[in-house]
N, CA, C and O of each residue as an XYZ file, in Angstrom:
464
protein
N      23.230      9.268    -17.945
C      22.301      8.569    -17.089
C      20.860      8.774    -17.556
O      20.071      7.865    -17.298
N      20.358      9.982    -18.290
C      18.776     10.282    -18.661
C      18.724      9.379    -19.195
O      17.747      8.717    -18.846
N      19.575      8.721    -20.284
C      19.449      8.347    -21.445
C      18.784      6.686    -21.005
O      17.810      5.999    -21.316
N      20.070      6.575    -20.034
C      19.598      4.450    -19.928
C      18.330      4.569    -18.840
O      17.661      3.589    -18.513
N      18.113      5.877    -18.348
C      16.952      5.976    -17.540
C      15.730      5.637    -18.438
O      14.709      5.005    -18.168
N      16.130      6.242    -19.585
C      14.578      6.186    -20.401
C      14.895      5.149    -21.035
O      13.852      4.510    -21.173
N      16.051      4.410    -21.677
C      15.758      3.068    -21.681
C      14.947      2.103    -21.028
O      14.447      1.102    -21.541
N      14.854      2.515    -19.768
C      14.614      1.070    -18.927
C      13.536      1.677    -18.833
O      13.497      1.233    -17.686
N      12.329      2.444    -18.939
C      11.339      3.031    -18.621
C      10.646      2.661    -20.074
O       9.562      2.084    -20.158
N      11.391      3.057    -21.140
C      10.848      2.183    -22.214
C      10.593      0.825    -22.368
O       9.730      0.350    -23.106
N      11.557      0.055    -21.473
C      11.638     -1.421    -21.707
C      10.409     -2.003    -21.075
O       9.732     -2.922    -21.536
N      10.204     -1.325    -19.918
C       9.438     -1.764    -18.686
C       7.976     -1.217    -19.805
O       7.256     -2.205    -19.947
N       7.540     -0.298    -20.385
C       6.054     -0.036    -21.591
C       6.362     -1.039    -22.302
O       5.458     -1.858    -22.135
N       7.186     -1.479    -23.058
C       7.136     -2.455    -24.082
C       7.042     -3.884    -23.452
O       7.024     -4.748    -24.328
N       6.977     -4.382    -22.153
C       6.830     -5.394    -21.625
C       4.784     -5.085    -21.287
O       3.882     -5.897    -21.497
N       4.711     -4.214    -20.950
C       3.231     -3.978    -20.867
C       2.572     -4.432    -22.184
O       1.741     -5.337    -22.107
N       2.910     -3.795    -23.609
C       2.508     -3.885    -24.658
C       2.727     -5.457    -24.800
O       1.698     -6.133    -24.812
N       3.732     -6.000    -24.889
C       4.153     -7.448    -25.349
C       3.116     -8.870    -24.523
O       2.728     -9.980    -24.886
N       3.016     -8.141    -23.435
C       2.759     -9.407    -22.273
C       1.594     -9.173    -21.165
O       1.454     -9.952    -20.221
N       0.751     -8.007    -21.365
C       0.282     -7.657    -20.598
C      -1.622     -7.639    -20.833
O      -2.534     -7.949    -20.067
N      -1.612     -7.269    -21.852
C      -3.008     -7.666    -22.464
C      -4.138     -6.333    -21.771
O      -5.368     -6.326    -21.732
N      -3.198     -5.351    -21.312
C      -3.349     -4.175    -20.704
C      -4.347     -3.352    -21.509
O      -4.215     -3.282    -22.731
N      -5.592     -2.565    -20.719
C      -6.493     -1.744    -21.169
C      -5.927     -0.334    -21.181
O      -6.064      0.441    -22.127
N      -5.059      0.028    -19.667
C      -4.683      1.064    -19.657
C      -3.376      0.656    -19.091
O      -3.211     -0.530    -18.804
N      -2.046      1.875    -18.825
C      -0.996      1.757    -18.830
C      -0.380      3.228    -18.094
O      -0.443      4.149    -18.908
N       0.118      3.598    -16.934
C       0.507      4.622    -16.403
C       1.835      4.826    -15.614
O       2.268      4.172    -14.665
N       2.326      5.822    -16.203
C       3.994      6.364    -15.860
C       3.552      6.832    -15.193
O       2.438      7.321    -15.385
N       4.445      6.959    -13.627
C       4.507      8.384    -12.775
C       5.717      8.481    -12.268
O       6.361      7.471    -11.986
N       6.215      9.790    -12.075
C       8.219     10.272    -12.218
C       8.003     10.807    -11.042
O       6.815     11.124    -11.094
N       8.267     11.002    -10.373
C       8.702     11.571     -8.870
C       9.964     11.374     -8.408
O      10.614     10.336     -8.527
N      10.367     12.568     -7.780
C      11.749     13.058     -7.358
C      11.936     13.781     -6.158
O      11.681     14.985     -6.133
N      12.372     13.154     -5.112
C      12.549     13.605     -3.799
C      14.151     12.761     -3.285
O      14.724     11.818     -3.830
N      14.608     13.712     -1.781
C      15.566     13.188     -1.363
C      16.190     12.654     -2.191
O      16.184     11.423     -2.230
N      16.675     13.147     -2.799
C      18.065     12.553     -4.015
C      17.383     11.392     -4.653
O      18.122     10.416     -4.780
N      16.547     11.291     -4.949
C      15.635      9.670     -5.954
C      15.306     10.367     -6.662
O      14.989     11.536     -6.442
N      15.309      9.702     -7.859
C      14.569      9.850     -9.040
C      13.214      8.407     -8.996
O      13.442      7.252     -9.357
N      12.476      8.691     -8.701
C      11.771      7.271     -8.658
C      10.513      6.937     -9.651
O       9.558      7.678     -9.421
N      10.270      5.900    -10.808
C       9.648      6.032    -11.557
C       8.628      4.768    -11.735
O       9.074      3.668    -12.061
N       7.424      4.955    -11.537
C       6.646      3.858    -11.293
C       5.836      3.802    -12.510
O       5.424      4.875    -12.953
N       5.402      2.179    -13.418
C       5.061      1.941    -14.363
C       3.944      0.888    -14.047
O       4.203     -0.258    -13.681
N       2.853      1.312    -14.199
C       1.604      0.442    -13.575
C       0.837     -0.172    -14.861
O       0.515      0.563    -15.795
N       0.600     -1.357    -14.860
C      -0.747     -1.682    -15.554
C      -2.107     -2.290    -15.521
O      -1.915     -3.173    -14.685
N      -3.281     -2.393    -15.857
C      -4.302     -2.884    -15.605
C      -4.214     -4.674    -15.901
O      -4.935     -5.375    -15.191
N      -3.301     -5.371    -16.978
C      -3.232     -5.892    -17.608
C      -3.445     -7.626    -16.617
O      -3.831     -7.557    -15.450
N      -3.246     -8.567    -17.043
C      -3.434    -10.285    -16.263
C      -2.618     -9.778    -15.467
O      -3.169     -9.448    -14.416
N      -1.134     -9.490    -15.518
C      -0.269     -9.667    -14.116
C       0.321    -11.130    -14.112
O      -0.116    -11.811    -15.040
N       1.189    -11.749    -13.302
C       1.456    -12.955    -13.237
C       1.891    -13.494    -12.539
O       1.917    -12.738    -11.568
N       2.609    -14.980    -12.090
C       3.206    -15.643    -10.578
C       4.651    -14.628    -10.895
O       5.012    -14.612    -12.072
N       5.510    -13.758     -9.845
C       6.483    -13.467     -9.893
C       7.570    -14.370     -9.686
O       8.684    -13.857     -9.786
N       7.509    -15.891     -9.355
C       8.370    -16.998     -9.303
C       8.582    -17.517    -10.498
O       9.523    -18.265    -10.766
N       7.561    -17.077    -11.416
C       7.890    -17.604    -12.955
C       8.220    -16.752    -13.969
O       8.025    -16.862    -15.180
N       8.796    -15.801    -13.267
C       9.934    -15.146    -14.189
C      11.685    -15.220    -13.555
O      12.421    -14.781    -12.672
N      11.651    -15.997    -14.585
C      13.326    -16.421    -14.326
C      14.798    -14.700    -13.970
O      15.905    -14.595    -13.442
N      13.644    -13.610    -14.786
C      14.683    -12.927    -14.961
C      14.818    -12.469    -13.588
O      15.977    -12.247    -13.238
N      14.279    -12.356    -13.084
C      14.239    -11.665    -11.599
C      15.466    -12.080    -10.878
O      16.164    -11.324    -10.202
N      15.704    -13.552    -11.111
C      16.700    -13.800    -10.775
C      18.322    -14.011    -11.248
O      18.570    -13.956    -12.453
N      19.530    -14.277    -10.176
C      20.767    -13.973    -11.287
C      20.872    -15.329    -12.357
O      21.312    -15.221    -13.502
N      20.359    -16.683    -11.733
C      20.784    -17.752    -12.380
C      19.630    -17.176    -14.167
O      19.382    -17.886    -15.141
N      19.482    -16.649    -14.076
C      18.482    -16.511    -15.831
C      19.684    -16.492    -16.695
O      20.708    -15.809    -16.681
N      19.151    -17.668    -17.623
C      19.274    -17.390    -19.382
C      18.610    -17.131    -20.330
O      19.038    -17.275    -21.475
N      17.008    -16.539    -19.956
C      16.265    -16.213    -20.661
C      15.519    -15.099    -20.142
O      15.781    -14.456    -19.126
N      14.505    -14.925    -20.989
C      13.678    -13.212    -20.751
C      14.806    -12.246    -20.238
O      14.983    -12.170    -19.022
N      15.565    -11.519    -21.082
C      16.545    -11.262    -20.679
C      15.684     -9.526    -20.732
O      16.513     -8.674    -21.052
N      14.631     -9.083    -20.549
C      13.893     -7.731    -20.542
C      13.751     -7.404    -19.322
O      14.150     -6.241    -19.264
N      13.453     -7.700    -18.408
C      13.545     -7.913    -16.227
C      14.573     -7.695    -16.556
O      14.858     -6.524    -16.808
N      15.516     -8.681    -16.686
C      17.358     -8.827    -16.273
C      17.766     -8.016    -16.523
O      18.411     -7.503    -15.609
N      17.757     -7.374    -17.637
C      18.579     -6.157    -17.843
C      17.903     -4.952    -17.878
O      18.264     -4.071    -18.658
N      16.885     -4.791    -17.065
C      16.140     -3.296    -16.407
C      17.056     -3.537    -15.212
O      17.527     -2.461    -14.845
N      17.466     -4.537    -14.493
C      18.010     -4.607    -13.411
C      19.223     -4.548    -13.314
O      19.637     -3.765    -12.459
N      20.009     -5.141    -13.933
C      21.195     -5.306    -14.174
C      21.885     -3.526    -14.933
O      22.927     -2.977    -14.576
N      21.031     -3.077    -15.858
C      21.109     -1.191    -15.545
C      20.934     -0.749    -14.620
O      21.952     -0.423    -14.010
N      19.909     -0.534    -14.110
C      19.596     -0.048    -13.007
C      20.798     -0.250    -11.861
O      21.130      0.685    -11.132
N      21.389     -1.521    -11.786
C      22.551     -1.888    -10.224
C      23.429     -1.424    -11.010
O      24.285     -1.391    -10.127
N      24.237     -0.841    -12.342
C      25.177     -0.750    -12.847
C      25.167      1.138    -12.382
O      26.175      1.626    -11.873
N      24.302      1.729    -12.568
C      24.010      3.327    -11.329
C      23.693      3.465    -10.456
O      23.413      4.591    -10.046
N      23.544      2.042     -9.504
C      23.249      1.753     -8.243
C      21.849      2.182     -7.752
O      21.494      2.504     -6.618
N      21.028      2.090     -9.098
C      19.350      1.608     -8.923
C      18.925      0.778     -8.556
O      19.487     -0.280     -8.839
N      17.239      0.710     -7.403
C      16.807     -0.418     -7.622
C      15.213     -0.624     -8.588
O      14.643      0.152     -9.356
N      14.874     -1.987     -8.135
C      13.171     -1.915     -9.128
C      12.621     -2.968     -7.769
O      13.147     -3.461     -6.771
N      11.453     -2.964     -8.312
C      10.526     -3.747     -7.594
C       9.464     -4.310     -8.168
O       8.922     -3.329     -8.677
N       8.977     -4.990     -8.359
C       7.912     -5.868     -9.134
C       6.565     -6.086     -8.331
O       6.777     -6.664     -7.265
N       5.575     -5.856     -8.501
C       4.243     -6.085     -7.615
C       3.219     -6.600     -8.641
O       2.610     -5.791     -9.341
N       2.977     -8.166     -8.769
C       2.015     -8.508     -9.470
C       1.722    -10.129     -8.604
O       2.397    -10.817     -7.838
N       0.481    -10.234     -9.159
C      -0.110    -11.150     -8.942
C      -0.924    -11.462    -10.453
O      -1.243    -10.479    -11.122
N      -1.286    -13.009    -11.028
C      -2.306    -13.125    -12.036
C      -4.159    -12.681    -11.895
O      -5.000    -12.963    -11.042
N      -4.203    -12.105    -12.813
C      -5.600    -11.280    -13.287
C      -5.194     -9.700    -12.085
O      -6.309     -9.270    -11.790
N      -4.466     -9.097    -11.612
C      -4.259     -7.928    -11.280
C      -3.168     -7.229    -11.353
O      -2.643     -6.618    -10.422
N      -2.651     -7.327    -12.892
C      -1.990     -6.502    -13.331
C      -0.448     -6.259    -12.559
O       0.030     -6.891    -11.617
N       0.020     -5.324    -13.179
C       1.455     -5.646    -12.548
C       1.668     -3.702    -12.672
O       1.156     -2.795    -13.328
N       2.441     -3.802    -11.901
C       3.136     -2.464    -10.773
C       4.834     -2.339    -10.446
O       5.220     -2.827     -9.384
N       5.822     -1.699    -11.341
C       7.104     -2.183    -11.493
C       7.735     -0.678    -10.720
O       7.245      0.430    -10.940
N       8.463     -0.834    -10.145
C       9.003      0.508     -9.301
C      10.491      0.437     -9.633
O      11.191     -0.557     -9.444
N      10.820      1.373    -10.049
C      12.524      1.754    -10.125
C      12.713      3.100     -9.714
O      11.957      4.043     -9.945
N      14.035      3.116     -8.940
C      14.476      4.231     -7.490
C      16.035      4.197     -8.026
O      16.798      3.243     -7.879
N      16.344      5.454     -8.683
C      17.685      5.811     -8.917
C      18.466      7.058     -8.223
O      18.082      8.175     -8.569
N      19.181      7.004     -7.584
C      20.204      8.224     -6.447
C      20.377      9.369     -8.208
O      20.782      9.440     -9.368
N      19.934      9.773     -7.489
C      21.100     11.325     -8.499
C      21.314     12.547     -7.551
O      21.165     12.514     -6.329
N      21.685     13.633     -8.295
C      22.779     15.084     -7.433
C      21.760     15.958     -8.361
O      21.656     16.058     -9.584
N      21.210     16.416     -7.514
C      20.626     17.858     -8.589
C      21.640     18.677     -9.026
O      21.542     19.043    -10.198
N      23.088     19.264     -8.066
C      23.965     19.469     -8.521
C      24.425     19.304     -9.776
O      24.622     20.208    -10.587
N      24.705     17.428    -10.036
C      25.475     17.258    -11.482
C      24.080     17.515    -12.091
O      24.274     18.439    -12.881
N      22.876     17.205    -12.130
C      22.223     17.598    -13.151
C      22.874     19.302    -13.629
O      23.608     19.465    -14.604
N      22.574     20.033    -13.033
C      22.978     21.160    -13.133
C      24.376     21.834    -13.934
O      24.489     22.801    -14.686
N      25.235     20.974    -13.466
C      26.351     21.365    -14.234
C      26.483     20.418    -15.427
O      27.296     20.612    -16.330
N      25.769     19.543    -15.388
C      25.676     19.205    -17.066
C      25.012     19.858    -17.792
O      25.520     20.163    -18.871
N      23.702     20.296    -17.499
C      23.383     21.547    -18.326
C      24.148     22.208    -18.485
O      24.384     22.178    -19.692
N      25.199     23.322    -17.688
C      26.067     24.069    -18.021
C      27.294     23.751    -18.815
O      27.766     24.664    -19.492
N      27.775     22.782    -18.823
C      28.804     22.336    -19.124
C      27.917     22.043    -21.052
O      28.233     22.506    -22.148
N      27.174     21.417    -20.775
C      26.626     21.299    -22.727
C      26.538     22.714    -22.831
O      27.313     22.984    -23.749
N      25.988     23.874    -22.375
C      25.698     24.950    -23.071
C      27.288     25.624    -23.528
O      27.622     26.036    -24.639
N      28.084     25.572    -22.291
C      29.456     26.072    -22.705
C      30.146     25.566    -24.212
O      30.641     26.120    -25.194
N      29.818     23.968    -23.695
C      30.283     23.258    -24.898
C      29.758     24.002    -26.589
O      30.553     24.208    -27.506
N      28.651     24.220    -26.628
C      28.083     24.301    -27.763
C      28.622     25.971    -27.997
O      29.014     26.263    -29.127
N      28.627     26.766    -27.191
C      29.593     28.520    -27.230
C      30.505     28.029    -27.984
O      30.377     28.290    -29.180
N      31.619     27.236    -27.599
C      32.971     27.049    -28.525
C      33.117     26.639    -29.471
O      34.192     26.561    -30.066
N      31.788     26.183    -29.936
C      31.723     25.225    -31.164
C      31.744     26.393    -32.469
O      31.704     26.013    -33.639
């Protein structure tokens, strides 16, 4: 799960870089009540959120939205989109995890690597 986490956290910077025309650009990770929640802000134009097709299921294109989302519901994440044109855009993704399994996956790799 870290892994497609930082996928989609990457995808969501490289949409800043690609489309955004952004001065500045800011991650923030916060973790409470079982969320992992990770918000990706930019200064950049921003745009109509009706004219991105991916947002929705009928899309065959911009397939970079679609499939931050379509990961995200596949670990039963969500996202959120907050833009308007000339004020930048504000993308929120909220994923359930177990501090527990974090935990015993650490343990479980360290064991792993003992037997090796």
């Amino acid at each position: 799960m870290k892994v497609l986490i930082f996928q989609i956290a990457r995808e969501l910077l490289l949409n800043v870089v690609k489309h955004a025309n952004a001065e500045k650009a800011v991650v923030r990770i916060k973790t409470g009540d079982q969320i992992l929640s990770i918000v990706v802000e930019d200064d950049g134009i921003g745009f109509e959120l009706d004219s991105v097709p991916a947002i929705r299921e009928d899309t065959t294109t911009h397939f970079g939205l679609f499939s931050v989302r379509v990961r995200l519901e596949s670990i039963g994440g969500k996202f959120r989109i907050r833009t308007s044109p000339g004020n930048g855009t504000r993308v929120i993704i909220s994923v359930p995890f177990s501090s527990g399994e974090e935990g015993k996956g650490a343990k479980n790799d360290h064991q792993d690597r003992d037997r090796g």
